[in-house]
N, C-alpha and C positions, 0 to 999 in steps of 0.2 A: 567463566568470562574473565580475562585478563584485565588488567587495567589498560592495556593500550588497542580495547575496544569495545562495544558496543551492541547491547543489544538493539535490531532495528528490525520490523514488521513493515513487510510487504505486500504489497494487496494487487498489484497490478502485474507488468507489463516485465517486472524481475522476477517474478515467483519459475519456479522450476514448469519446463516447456514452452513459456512466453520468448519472446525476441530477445531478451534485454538480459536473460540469466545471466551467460555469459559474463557480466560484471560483478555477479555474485562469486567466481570463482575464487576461491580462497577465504570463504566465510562460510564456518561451520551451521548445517541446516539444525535446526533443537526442535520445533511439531509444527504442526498448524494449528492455529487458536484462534480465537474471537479478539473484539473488541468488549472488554468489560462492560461499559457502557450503551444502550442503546441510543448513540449523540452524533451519528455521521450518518451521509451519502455515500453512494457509490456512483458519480454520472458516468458518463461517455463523453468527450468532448473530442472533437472535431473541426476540419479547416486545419491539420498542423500535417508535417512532412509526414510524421507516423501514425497513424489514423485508423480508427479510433484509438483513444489512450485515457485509462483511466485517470479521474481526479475523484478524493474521499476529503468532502468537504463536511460540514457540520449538516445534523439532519435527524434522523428517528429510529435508524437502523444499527445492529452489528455488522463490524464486515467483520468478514473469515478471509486470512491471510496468511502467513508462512515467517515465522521467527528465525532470525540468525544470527548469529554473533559476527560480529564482523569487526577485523583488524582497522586498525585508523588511516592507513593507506587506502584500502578498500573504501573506506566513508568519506574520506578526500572527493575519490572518485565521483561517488554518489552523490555527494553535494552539488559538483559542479554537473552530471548530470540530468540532477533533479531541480535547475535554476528554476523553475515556476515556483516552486515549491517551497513551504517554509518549513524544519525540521525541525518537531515537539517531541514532548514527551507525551507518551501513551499509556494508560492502564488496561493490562489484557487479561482475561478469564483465565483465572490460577495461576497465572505471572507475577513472582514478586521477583527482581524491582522491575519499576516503568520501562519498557521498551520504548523507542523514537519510531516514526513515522513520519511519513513526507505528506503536509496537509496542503492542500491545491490553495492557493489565495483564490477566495472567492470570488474579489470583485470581477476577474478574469474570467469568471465562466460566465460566458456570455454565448456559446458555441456548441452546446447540450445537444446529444442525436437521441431525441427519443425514443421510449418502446426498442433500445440496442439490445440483442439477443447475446451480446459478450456482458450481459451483468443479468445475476441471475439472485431471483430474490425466493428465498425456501417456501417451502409449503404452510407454516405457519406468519406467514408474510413480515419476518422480524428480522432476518441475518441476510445481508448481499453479498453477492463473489464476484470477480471476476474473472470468467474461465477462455477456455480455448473453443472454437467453435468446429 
């Protein structure tokens, strides 16, 4: 990782085969990993031009997402396409240092599609993804 970027965990609608990659172009892919913590959601939300579209708000789960280093032009980008979103830092499962994440303001989800078959919770009912359908 250079100094003029960033590591950032994606969980959604950027990860490789989603609509949104695309914007990942020019940002080195490094694995897919967990969320350290079991302290998010994964919903669905709904009512927006692109639909459904994930939001990882605070909650009881790991999500499994896909790390990238990403240049500071590229994170420009992403900020201004991730406006809902407020950009933290994150602890991930054998990740040192902190990755960023785009965390949905919650007051805003108000628009949840339940029982969505694009979020998918593992067989020990503790880690969510969200996949392709």
């Amino acid at each position: 990782m250079s100094e003029n970027s960033k590591l950032i965990f994606v969980y959604g609608t950027l990860k490789k085969g989603f609509h949104l990659h695309h914007y990942m172009n020019g940002a080195k892919f490094i694995d897919t990993v967990s969320t350290r913590e079991a302290a998010y959601d994964l919903e669905a939300i709904g009512g927006e031009d692109v639909s459904p579209f994930p939001a990882m708000i605070p909650g009881r789960y790991h999500i499994t997402g896909e790390l990238y280093d990403v240049p500071d032009k590229i994170l420009r980008v992403l900020d201004k396409l991730e406006w809902r979103y407020q950009r933290i830092e994150l602890m991930l499962q054998d990740i040192v240092p902190p990755a960023f994440f785009y965390l949905y303001d919650q007051k805003k989800v108000t628009n949840t599609l339940p029982n969505n078959p694009m979020v998918w919770l593992d067989s020990l009912g503790k880690t969510k993804t969200w996949i392709i359908l």
